[in-house]
Backbone as CSV, one residue per row, in Angstrom:
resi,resn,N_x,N_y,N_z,CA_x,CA_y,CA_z,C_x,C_y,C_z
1,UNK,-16.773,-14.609,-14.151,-17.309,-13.235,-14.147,-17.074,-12.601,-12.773
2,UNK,-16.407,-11.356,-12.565,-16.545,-10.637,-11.166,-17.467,-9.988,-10.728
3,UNK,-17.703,-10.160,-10.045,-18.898,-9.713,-9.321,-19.018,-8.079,-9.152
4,UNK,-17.539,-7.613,-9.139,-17.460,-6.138,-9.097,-17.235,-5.334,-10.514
5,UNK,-18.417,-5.092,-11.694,-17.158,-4.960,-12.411,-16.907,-3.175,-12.388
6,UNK,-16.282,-2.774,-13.399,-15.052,-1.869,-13.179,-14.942,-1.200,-14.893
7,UNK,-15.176,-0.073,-15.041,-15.201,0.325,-16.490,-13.420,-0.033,-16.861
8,UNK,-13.513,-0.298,-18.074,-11.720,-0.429,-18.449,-11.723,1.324,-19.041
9,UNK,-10.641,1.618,-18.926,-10.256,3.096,-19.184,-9.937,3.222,-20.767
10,UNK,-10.028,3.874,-21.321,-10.131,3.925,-23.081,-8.418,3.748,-23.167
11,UNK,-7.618,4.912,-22.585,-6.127,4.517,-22.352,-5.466,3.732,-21.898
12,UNK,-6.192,2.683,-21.481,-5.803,1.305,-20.661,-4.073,0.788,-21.547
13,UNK,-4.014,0.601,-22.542,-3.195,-0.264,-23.484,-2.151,0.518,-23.640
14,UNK,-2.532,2.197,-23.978,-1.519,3.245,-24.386,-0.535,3.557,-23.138
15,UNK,-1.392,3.597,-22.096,-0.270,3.709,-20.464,0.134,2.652,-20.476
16,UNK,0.021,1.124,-20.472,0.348,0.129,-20.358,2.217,-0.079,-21.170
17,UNK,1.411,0.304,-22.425,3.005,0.277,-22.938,4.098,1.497,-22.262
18,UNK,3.229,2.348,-22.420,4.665,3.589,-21.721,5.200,3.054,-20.646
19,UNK,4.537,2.407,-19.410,5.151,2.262,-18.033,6.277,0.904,-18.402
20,UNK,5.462,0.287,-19.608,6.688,-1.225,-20.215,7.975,-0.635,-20.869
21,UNK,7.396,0.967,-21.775,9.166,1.334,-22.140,10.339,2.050,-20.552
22,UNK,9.423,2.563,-19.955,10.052,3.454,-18.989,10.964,2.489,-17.694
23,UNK,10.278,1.078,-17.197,10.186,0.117,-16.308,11.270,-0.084,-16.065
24,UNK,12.825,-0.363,-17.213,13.821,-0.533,-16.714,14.685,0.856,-16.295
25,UNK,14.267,2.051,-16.713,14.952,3.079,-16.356,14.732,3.446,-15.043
26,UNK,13.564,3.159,-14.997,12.789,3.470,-13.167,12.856,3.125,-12.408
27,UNK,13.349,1.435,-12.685,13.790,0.312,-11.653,15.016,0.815,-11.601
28,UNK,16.301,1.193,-12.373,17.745,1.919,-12.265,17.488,2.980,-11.521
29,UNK,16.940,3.872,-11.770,16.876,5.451,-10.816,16.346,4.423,-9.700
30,UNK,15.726,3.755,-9.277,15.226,3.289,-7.651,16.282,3.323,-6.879
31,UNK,16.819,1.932,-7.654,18.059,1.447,-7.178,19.220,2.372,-7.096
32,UNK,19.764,2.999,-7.992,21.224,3.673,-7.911,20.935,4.809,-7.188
33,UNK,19.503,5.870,-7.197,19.481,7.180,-6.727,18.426,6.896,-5.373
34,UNK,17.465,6.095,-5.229,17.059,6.406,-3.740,15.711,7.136,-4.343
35,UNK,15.592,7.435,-5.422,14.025,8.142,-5.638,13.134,7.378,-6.358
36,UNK,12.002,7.457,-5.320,11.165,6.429,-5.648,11.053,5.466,-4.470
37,UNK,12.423,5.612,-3.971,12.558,4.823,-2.855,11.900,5.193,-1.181
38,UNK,10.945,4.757,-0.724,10.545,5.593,0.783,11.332,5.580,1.707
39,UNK,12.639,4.703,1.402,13.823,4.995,2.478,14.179,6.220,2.628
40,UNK,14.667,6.918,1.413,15.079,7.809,1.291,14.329,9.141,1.653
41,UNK,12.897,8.665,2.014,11.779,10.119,2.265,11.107,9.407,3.477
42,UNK,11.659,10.255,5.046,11.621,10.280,6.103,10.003,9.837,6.845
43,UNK,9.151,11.013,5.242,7.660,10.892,6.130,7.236,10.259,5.311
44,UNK,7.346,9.539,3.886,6.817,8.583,3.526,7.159,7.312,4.186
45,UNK,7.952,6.841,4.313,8.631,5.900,5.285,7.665,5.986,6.191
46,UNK,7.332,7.032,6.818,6.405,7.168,8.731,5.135,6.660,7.840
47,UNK,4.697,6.654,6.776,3.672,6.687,6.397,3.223,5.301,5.980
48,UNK,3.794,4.317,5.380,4.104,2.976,5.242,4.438,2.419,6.523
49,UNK,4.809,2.962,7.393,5.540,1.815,8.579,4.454,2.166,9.521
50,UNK,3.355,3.097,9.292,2.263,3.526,10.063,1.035,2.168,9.575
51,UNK,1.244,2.123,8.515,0.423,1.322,7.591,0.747,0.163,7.978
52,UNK,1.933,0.078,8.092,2.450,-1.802,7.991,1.983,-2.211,9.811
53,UNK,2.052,-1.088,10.534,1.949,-1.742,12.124,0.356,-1.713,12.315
54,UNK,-0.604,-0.773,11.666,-1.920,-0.870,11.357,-2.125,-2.418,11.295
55,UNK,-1.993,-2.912,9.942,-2.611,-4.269,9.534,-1.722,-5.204,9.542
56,UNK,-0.754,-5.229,10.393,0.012,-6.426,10.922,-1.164,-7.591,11.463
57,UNK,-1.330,-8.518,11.238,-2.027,-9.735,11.727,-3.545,-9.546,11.204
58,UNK,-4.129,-8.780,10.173,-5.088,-8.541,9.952,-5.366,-9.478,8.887
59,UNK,-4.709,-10.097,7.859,-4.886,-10.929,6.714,-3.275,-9.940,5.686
60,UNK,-3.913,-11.164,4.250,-3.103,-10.524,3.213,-3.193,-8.880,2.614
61,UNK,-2.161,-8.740,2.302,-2.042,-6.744,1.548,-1.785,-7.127,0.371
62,UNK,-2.308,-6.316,-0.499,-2.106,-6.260,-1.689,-1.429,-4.769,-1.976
63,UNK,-0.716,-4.334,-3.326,-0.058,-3.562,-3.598,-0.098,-3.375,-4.771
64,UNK,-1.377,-2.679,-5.376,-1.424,-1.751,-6.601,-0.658,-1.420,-7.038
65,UNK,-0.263,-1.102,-8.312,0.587,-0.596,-9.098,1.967,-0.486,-8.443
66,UNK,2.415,-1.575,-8.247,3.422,-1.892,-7.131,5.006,-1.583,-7.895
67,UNK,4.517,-0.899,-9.402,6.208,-1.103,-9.943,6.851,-2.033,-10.322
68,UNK,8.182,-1.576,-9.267,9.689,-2.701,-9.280,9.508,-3.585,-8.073
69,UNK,8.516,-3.054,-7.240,8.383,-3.848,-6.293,8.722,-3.537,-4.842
70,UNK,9.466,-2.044,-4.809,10.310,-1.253,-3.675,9.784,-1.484,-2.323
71,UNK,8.063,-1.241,-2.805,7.232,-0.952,-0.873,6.658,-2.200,-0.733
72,UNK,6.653,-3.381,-2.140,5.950,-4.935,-1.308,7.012,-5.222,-0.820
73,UNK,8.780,-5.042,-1.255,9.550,-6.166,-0.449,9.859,-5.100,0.897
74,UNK,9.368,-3.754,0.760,9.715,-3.020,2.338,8.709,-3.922,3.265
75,UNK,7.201,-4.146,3.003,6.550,-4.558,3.597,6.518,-6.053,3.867
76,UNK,7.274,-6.834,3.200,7.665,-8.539,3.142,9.173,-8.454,4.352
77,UNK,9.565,-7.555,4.521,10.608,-7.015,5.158,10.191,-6.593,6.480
78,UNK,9.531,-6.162,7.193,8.282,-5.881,8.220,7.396,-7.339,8.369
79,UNK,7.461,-8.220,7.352,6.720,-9.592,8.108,5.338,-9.264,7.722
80,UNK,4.989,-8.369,6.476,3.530,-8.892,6.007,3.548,-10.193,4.987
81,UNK,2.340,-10.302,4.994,1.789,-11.512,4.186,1.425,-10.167,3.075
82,UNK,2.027,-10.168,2.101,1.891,-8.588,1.208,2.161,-9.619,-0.576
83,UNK,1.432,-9.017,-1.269,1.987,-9.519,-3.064,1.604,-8.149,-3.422
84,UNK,2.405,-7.772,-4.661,2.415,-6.425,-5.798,1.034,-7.280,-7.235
85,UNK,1.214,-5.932,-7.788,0.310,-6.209,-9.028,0.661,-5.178,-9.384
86,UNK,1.069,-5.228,-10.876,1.136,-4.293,-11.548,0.388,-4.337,-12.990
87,UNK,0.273,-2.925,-13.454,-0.107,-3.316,-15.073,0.923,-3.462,-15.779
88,UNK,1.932,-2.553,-15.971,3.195,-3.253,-16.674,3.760,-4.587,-16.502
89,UNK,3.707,-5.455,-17.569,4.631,-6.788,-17.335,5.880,-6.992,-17.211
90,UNK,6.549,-5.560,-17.911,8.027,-4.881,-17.801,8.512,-4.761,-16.628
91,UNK,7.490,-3.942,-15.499,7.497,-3.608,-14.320,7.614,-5.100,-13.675
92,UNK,6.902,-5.744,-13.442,6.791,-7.002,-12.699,7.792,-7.749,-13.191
93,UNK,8.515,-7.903,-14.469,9.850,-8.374,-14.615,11.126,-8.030,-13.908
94,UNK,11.356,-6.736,-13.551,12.165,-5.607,-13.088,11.892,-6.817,-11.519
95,UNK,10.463,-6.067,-10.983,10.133,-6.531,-9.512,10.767,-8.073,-8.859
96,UNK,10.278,-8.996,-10.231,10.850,-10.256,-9.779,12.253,-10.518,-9.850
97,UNK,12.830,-10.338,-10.697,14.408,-9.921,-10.835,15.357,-9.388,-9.378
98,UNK,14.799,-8.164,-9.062,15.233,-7.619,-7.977,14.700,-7.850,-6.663
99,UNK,13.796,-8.858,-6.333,12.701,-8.994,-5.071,12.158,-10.795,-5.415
100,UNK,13.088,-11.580,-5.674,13.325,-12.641,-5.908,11.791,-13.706,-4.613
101,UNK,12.215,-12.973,-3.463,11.618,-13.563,-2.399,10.015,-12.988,-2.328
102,UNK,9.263,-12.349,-2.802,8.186,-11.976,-2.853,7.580,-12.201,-4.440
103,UNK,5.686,-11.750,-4.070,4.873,-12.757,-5.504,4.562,-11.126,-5.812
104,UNK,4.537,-11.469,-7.539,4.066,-10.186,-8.144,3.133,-11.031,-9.105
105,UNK,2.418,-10.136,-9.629,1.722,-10.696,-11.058,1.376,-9.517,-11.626
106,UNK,1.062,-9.633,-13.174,0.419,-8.287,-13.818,-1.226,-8.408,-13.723
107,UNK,-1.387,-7.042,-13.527,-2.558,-6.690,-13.665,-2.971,-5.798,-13.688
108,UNK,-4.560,-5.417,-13.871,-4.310,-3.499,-14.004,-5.783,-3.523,-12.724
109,UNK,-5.559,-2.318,-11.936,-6.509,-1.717,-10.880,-7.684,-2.552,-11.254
110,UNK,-8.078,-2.293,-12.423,-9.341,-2.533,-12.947,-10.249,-3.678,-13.301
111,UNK,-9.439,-4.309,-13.139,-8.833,-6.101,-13.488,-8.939,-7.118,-12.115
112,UNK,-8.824,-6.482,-11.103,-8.702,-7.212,-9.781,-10.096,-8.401,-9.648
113,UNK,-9.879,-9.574,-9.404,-10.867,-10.308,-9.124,-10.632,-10.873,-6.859
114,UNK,-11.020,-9.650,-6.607,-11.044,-9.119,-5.085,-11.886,-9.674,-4.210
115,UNK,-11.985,-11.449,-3.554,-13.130,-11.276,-2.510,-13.308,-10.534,-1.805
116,UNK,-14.486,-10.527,-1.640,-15.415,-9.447,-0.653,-14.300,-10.063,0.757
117,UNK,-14.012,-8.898,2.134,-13.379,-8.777,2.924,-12.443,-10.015,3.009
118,UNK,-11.716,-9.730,1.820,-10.551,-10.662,1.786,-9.206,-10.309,1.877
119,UNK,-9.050,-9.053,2.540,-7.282,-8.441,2.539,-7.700,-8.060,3.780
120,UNK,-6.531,-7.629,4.760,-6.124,-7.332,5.380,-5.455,-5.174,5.642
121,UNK,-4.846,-5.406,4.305,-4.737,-4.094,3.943,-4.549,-3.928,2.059
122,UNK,-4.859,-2.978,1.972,-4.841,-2.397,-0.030,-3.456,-1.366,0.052
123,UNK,-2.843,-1.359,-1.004,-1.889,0.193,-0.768,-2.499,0.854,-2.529
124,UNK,-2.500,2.099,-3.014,-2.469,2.501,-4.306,-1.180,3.823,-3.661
125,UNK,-0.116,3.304,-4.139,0.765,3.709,-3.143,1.488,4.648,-4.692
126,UNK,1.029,5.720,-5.214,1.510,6.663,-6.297,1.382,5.843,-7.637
127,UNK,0.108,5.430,-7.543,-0.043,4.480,-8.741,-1.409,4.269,-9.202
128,UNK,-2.273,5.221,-8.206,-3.648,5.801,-8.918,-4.101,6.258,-9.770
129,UNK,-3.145,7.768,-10.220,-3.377,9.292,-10.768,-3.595,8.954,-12.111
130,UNK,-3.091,7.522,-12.465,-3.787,7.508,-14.246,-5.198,7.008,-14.682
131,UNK,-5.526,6.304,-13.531,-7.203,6.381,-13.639,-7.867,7.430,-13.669
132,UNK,-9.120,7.040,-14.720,-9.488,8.322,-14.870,-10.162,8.717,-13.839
133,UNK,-11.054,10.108,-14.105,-12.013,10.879,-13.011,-13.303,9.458,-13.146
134,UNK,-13.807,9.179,-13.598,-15.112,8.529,-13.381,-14.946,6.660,-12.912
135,UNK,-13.634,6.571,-13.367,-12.899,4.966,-13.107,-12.685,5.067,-11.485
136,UNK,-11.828,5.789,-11.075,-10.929,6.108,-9.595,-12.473,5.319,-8.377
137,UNK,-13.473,6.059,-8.656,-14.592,5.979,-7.422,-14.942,4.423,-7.464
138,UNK,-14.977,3.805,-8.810,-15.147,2.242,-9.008,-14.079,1.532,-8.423
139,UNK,-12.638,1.681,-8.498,-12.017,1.044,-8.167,-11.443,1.333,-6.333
140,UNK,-12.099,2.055,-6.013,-12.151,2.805,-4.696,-13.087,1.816,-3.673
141,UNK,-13.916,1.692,-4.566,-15.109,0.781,-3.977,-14.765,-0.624,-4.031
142,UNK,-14.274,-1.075,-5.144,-13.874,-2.207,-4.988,-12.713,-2.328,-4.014
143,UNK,-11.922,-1.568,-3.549,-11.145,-1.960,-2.298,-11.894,-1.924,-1.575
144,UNK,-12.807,-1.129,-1.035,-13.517,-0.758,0.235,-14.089,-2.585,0.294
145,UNK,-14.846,-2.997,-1.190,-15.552,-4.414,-0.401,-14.441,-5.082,-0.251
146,UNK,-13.138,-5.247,-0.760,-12.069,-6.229,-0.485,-11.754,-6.549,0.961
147,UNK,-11.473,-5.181,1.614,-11.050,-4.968,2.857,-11.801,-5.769,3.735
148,UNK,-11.406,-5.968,4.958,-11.443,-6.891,6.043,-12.460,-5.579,6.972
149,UNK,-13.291,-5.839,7.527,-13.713,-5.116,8.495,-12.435,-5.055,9.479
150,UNK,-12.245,-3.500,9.615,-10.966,-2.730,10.246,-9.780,-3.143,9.768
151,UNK,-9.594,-3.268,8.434,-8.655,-3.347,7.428,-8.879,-1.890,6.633
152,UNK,-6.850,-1.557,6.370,-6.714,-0.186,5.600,-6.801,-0.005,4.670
153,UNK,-6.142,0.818,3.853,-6.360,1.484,2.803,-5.777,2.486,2.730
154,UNK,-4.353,2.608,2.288,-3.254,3.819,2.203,-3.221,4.178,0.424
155,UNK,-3.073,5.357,0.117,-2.809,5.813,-0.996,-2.124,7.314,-0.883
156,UNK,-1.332,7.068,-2.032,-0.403,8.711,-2.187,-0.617,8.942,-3.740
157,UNK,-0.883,10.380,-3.718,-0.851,10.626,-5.475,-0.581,12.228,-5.339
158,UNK,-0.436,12.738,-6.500,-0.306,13.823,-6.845,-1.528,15.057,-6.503
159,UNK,-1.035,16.220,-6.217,-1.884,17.433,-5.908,-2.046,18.621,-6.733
160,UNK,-3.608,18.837,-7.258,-3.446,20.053,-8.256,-5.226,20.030,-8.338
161,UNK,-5.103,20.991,-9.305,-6.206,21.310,-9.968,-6.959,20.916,-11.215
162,UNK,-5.629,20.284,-11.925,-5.304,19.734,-13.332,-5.364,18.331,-13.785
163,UNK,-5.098,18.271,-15.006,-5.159,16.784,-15.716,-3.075,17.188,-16.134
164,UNK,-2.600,16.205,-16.125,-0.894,16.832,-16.871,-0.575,15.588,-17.544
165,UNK,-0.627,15.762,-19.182,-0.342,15.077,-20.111,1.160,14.696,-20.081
166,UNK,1.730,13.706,-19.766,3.375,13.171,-19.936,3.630,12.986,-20.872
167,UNK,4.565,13.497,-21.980,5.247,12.576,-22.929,6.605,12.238,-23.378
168,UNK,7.243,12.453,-21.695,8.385,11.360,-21.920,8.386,11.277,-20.272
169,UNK,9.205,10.717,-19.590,9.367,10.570,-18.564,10.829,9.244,-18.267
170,UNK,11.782,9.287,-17.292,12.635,9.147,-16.528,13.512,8.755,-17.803
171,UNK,14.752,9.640,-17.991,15.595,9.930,-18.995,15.090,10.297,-20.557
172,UNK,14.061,10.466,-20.725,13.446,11.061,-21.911,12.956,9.865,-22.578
173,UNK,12.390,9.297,-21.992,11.589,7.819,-23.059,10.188,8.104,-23.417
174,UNK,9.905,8.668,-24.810,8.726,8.742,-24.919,7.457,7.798,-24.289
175,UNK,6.530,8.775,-23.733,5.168,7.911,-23.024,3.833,8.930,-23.432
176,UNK,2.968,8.424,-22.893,2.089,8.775,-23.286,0.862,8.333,-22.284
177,UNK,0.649,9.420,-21.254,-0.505,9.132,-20.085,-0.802,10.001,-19.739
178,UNK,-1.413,9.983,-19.065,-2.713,11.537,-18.115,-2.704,11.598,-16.691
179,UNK,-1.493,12.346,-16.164,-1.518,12.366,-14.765,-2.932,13.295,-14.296
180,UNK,-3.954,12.327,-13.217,-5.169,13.030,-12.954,-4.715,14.070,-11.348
181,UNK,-4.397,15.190,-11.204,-4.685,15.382,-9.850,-5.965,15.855,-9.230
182,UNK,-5.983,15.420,-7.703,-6.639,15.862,-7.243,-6.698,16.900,-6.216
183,UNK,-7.987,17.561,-5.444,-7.839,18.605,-4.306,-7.891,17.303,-2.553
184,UNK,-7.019,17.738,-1.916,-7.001,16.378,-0.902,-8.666,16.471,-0.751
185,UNK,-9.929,17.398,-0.271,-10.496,17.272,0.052,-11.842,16.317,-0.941
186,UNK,-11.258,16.766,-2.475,-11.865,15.656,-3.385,-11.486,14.585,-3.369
187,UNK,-10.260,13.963,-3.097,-10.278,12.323,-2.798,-10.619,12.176,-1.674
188,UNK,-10.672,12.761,-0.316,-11.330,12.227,0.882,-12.548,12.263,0.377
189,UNK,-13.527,12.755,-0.042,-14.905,12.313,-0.380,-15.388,11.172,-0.911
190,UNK,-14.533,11.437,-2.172,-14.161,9.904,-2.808,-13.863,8.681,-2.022
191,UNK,-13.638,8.416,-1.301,-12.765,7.734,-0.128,-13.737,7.480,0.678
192,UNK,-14.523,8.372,1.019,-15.752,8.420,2.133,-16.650,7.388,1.497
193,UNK,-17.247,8.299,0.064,-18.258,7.185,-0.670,-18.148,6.047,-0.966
194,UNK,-17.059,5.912,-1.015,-16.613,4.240,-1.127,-16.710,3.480,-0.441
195,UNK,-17.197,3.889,0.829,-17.150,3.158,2.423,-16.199,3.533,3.185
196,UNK,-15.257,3.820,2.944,-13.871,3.551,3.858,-14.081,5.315,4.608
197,UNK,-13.707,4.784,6.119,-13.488,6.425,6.908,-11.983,6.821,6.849
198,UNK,-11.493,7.955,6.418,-10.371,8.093,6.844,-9.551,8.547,8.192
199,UNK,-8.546,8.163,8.261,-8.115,7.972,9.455,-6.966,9.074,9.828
200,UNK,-6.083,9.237,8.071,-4.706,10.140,8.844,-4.831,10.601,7.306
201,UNK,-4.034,11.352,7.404,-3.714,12.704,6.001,-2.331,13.379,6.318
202,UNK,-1.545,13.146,5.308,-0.285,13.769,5.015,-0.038,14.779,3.727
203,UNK,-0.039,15.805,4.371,0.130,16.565,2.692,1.820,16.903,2.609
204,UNK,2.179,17.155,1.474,3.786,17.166,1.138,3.925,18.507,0.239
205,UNK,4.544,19.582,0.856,4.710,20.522,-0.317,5.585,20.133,-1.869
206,UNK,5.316,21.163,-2.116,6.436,20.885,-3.909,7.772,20.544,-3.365
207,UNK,8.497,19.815,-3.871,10.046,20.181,-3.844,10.852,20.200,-5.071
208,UNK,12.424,19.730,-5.007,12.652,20.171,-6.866,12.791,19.162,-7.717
209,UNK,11.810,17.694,-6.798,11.679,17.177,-7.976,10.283,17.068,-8.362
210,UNK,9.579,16.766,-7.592,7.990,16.769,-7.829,6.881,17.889,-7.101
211,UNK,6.069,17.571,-7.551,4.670,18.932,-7.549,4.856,18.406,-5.611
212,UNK,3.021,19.289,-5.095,2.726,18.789,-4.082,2.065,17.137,-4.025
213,UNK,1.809,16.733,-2.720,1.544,15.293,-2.504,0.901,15.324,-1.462
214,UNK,-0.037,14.204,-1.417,-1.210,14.141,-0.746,-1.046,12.018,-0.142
215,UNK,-1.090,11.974,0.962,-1.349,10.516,1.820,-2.117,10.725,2.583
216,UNK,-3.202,9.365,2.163,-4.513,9.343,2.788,-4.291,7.926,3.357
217,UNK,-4.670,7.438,4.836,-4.926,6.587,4.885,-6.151,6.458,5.568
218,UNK,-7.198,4.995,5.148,-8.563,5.263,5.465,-8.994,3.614,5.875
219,UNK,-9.663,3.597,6.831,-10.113,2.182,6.943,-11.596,1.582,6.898
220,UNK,-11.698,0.577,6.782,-13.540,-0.063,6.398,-13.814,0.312,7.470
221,UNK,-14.822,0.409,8.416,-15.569,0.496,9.751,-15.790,-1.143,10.069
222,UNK,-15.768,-1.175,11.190,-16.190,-2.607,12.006,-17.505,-2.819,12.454
């Protein structure tokens, strides 16, 4: 039994499969086009390598909804002690395939069995926004107890006002999920209540492939 628990989301199963049909198309666009990829995006890159020199020597990172695996092997690449988790098993097939030298396993946010100040650093690195509004603050908290006193907590997600229903995504593969956005100043609250102070904030205007974007990074207090 965990000690933290964590409502499961009613759509838990229905996103689960979409990200399992979409997983090999997404892992291809990574690889062949660079999107998706933080190499390819200057201040996400500053934003991860801000993160990775943060909790260098602090303990293990974990990596939420980690995908194909792109930012655990950037960060296994930098010399963390870092593993992915994903909910897709599709995804974590893709990940191990292509990232041979690093540990993935499936799992979903919600699912984490997290000792209390047992990481070093958390990432929910564009892999939040399908939790719902009343799930997000639970699983917020459960990083906050994971974390290490003066251990981080980086996350990037989408910016709006809205809920935006998907039903297809990367080359037209039918899916079926609920992108949640938020206002930056409603997830810093969120963020606050959870324990964690934040530390840095990156906002990203629209460009022509995606909306605006929001990076928070926030740490436990010592």
């Amino acid at each position: 039994m965990r000690a933290h628990h964590i409502d499961r989301p009613a759509d838990l199963d229905v996103v689960r499969e979409s990200y399992d049909r979409v997983a090999d198309n997404y892992a291809h666009m990574v690889v062949t086009t660079g999107v998706g990829d933080i190499r390819s995006h200057p201040w996400l890159k500053a934003s991860i390598d801000a993160f990775a020199d943060t909790v260098s020597g602090l303990g293990p990172v974990l990596d939420v909804g980690c995908g194909p695996g792109t930012v655990t092997a950037y960060l296994a690449e930098r010399g963390l002690d870092v593993s992915g988790v994903d909910l897709s098993s599709r995804m974590i097939e893709n990940a191990r395939r292509l990232h041979p030298q690093c540990r993935f396993s499936v799992a979903s946010a919600t699912d984490l069995d997290l000792g209390e100040a047992s990481l070093g650093g958390v990432l929910g690195w564009w892999s939040l926004f399908n939790l719902p509004r009343d799930v997000l603050p639970q699983v917020l908290a459960l990083f906050a107890r994971a974390l290490k006193p003066g251990g981080h907590f980086i996350t990037a997600t989408h910016v709006g006002d809205e809920d935006a229903v998907r039903t297809e995504a990367y080359g037209g593969v039918p899916v079926n999920w609920t992108t949640h956005k938020w206002r930056p100043e409603q997830l810093v609250d969120l963020i606050e209540q959870a324990g964690l102070r934040p530390v840095a904030e990156l906002r990203l205007p629209a460009d022509e492939q995606v909306g605006p974007g929001l990076v928070i990074m926030a740490k436990r207090p010592t």
